[in-house]
Each structure stands twice: as structure tokens, then as C-alpha cells.
C-alpha positions as CSV (number, residue, x, y, z in Angstrom):
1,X,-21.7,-16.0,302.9
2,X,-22.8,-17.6,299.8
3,X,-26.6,-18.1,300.2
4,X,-28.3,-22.2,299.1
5,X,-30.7,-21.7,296.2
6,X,-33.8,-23.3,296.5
7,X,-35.2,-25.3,293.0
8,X,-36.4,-23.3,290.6
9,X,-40.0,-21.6,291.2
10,X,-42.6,-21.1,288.6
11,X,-43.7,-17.5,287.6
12,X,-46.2,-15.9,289.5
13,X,-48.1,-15.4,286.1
14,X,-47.1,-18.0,283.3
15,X,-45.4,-16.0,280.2
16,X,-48.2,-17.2,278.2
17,X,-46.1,-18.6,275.0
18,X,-42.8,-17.2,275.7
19,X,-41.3,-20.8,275.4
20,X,-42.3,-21.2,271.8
21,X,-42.1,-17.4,271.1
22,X,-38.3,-17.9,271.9
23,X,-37.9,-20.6,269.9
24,X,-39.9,-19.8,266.9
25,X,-41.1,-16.5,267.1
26,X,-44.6,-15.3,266.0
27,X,-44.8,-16.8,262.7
28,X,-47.5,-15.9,260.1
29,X,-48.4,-12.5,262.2
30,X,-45.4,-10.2,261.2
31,X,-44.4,-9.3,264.3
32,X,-40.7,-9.8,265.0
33,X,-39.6,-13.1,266.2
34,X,-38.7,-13.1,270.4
35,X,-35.6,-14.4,271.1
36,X,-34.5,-16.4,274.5
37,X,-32.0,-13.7,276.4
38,X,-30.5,-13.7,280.1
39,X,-29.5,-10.7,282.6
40,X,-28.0,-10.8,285.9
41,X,-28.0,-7.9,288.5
42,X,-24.8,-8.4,289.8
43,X,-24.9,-7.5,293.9
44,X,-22.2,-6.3,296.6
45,X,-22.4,-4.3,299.7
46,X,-21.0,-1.2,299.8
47,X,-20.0,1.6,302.0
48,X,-23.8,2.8,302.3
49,X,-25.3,-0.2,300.9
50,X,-26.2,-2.6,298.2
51,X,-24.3,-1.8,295.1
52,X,-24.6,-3.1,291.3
53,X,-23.0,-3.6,288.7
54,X,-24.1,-1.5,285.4
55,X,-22.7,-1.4,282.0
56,X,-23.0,1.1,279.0
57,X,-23.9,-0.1,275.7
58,X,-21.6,1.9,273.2
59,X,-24.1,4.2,271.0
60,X,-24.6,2.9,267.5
61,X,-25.4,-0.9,268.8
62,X,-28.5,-2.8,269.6
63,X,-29.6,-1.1,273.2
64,X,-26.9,2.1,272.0
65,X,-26.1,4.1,275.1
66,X,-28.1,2.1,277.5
67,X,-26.9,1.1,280.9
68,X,-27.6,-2.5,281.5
69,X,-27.2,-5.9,283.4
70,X,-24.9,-7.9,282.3
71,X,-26.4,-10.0,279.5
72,X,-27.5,-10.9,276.1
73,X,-29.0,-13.8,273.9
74,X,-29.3,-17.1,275.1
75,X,-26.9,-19.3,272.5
76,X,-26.8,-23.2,271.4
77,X,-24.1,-23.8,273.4
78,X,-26.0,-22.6,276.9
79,X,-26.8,-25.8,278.1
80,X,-29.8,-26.5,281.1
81,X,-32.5,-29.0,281.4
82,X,-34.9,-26.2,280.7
83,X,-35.2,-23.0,279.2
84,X,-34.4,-21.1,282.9
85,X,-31.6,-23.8,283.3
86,X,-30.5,-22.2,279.7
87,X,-30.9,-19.2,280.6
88,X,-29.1,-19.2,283.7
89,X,-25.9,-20.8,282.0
90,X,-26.2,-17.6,279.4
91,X,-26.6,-15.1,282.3
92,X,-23.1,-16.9,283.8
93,X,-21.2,-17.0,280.2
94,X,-22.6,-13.2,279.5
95,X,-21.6,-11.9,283.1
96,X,-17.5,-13.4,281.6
97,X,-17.6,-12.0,278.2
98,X,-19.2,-8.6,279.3
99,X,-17.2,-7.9,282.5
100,X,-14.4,-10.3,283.0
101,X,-16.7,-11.5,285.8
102,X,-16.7,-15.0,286.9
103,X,-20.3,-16.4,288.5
104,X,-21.1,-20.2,290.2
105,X,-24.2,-20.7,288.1
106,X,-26.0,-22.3,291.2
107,X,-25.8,-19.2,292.9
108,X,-28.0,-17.1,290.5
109,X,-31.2,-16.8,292.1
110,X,-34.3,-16.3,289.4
111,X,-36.4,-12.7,290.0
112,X,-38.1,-12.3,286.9
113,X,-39.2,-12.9,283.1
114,X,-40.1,-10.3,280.9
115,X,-41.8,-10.2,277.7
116,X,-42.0,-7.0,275.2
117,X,-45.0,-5.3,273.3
118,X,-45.7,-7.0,270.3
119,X,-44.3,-4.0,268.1
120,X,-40.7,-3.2,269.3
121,X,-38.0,-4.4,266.4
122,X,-36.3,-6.0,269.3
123,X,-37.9,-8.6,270.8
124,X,-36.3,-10.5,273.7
125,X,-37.9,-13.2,275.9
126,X,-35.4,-12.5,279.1
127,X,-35.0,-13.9,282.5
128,X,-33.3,-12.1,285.0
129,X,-31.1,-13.5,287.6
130,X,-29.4,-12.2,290.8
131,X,-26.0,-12.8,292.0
132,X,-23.9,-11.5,295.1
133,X,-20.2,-11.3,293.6
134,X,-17.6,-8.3,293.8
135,X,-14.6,-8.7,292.1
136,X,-12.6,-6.7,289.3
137,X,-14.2,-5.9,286.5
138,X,-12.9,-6.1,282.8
139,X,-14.9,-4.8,280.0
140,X,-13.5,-5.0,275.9
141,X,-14.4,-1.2,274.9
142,X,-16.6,-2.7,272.0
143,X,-19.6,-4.8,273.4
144,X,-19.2,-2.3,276.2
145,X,-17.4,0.7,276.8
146,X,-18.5,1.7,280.3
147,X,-19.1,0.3,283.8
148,X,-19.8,1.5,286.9
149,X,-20.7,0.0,290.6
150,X,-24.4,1.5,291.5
151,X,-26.6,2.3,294.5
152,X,-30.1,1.1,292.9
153,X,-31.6,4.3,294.1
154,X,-28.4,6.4,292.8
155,X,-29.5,5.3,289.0
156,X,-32.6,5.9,289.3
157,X,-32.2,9.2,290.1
158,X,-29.4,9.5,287.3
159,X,-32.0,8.2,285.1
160,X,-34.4,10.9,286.3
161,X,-31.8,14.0,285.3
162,X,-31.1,12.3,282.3
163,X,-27.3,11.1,283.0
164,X,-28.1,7.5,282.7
165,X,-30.4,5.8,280.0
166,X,-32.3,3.2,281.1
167,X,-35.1,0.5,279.4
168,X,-38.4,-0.7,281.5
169,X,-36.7,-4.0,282.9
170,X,-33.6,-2.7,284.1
171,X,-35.5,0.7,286.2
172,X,-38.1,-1.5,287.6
173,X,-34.7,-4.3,288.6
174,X,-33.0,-1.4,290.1
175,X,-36.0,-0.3,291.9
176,X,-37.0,-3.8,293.7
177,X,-33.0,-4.1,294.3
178,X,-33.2,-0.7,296.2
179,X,-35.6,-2.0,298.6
180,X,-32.6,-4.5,300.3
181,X,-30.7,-3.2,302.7
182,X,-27.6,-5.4,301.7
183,X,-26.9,-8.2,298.7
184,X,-27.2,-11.2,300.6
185,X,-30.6,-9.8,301.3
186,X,-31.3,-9.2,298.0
187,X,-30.3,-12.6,296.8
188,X,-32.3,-14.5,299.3
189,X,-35.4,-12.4,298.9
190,X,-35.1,-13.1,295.3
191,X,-35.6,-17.1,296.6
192,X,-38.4,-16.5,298.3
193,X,-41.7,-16.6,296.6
194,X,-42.4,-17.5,292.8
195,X,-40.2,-14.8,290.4
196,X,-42.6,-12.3,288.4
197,X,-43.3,-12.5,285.0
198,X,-43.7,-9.0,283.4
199,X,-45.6,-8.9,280.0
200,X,-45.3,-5.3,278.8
201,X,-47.6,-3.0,277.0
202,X,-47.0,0.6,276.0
203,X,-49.3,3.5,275.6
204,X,-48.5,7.0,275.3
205,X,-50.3,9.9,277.1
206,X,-49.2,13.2,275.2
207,X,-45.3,13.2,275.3
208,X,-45.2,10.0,277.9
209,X,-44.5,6.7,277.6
210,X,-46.3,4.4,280.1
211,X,-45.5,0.5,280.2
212,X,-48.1,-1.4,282.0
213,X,-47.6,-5.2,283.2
214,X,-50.6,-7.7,283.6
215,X,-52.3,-6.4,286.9
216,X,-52.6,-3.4,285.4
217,X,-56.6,-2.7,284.5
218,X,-55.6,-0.2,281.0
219,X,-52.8,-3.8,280.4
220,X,-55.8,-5.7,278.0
221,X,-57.2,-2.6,276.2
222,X,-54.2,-0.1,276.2
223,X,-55.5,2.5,278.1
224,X,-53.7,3.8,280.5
225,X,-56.8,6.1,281.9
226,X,-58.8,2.8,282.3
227,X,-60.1,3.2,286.1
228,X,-58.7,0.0,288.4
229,X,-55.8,-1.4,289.4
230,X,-52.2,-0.4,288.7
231,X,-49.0,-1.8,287.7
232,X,-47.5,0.5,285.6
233,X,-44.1,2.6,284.7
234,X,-44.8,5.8,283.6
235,X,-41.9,7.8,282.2
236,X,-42.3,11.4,282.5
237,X,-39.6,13.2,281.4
238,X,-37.4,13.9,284.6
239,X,-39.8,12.2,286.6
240,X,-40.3,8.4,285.9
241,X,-42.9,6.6,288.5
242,X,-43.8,3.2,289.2
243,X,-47.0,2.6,290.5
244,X,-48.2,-0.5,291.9
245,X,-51.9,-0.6,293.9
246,X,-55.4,-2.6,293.4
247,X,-58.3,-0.8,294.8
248,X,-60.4,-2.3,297.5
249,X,-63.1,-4.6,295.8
250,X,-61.6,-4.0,292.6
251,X,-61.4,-7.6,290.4
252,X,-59.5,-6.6,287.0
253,X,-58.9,-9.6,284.9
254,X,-55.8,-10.1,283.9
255,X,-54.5,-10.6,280.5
């Protein structure tokens, strides 16, 4: 059964300027502008489970070979009375073009906003939605030339033996979906609570990447050995680990 959205919730952490970031990127500081973007994590209940919905990126492409959410840049004609309204009507219009799939914008429930480092060419301000819907799905062999229905935990261990390429956002999506025992689960804990905004920094330790988010205590300075609190993704090769843990009388600022 279709599950009642409640009104849109603020993040748990504000995305600091991602509203003017989107709309006019960091001017004067030569970073690459952030542009507004919208993915949906598509949800049904399988034989053994939740299930969702992943596309490939064809290899030569922005995101090239990456399995995603359906998604992309939020456009002029993606109307709302705010820039989470907007983005919700991209995530719908997106979910149609990518996958033939057809989504009642008032049932996409907002989980989370995401910011990337300062440094990536890409830059995307995204929110990320999550929808029950099952359906047939019809993809155009250029935008995408792959789909496949997903057990959250499935991917990520295809991600670990290298079968499916994956970015921060989409592992750490897949990881919180795996946690619901069914879709309408998902979708309604996505309701509850304020959604999560993610604000990503990368470090590298030797050969590995790590991406910590705001409650991380190495987040302000970039180092990932700084003693404290953890919210991190580190991505080992074979082995990728999210961590997620404040020590006992341990007050990291965030930022």
C-alpha cells in the first residue's frame, strides 16, 4: 500500500550554501560550479527482500560505467515551490526518461542531500529521494545501457569483487536501504526523522580513498587519522567500510 508523505523535513545538518552553490556556483574561487541534481532509489519487494532498481552508465560518459539511481540534473522546466520541490519533480521526470518508469511525485519520500569535495570536475548538489514502484523497465541503450533489479546488500558485495562500480552516494544509499526488511519499510523510515545532509571530503591513506561526512573528527582538517568520532567511507580495494561511531565524552565540532 502506497504510504502518505509527511511535509518536507529540514536536513539534519543544513548544506551550508548548497542553495546558491546550485544556482551560481563558487564564483571568484575556481572551483567548478555545483549544479542542482535529483536521484531516486527506486524500491520493491522481492523474493528474499527489498530490491532496487540500478542502472549502468555506458563507459565514455559523465559517471562512465557506474551503476546508479535513476537521475540527473535538475532542469528549468522542473517546477516546485522550493529547491527539494524541484528536485523531486527532476527525480520523477529522470526515473521516465532513464527507465521508462512512471513515479506519483508525492510519493517520493526525501533521505538525503549530498554535497562533493571542492575539487572533483563534477560537482553536483543532489537530493535523493525514495519510491516503492515495480513495473517494467525501459532503458534507450545511450543514456543507459544496463539495468538490473538489486538486493542492497547484493551490490555492495558486487561492488566489493569489483563487478559493480559504484560512487560514495549511491554505496552508502544502498547500505541504509539494506537495513529494511521490505520497501514499504524503507519508504516510511525514509519519513521519519529529518533526511541527512552529507558534505564530503576525501583523503587518501596510501592506495585508499576515504570520504568523510561532517561528524567525522579528520572532516574539518582532512585527516583521516585525526583521533574522535567517525563517519566515514573508506574504500579499500575489495573491501569498502562504512564506519559510523562517536566516542563516549568525545565533542568534535562539526564543520
Amino acid at each position: 500500500m502506497p504510504l502518505p508523505l509527511q511535509p518536507d523535513r529540514k536536513p539534519t545538518q543544513q548544506p551550508g550554501r548548497a542553495g546558491a552553490a546550485a544556482g551560481g556556483g563558487a564564483e571568484g574561487t575556481g572551483r567548478p560550479l555545483v549544479k542542482p541534481a535529483a536521484s531516486v532509489a527506486i524500491v520493491r519487494d522481492g523474493p528474499t527482500g527489498v530490491e532496487t532498481l540500478m542502472l549502468r552508465r555506458p563507459v565514455g560518459g559523465a559517471f562512465g560505467g557506474m551503476w546508479v539511481f535513476p537521475g540527473g540534473k535538475v532542469e528549468a522546466a522542473d517546477l516546485g515551490t522550493d529547491e527539494v520541490d524541484r528536485a523531486r519533480s527532476a527525480a520523477v521526470r529522470e526515473a521516465a526518461e532513464e527507465a521508462g518508469f512512471l513515479l506519483a511525485r508525492e510519493r517520493l519520500a526525501y533521505l538525503s542531500h549530498w554535497l562533493p569535495p571542492a575539487d572533483v570536475p563534477h560537482r553536483f548538489s543532489t537530493w535523493f529521494f525514495v519510491a516503492a514502484g515495480d513495473g517494467r523497465v525501459t532503458i534507450d541503450g545511450r543514456e543507459i545501457d544496463s539495468y538490473a533489479w538489486c538486493r542492497p546488500r547484493e551490490a555492495l558485495s558486487r561492488c566489493d569483487s569489483g563487478d559493480l562500480k559504484l560512487v560514495p552516494p549511491t554505496w552508502v544509499t544502498l547500505h541504509w536501504l539494506s537495513q529494511h526488511a521490505d520497501a514499504d519499510a524503507a519508504v516510511r523510515a525514509a519519513t521519519q526523522g529529518p533526511p541527512e545532509s552529507f558534505v564530503t571530503r576525501l583523503a587518501t591513506v596510501g592506495d585508499i580513498r576515504v570520504a568523510m561526512w561532517q561528524e567525522d573528527a579528520g572532516h574539518r582538517s582532512g585527516n583521516p587519522s585525526q583521533p574522535g568520532s567517525r563517519h566515514r567511507l573508506t574504500m579499500a580495494p575489495g573491501a569498502w567500510r562504512y564506519e559510523r561511531a562517536r566516542p563516549r565524552n568525545v565533542n568534535i565540532p562539526l564543520g
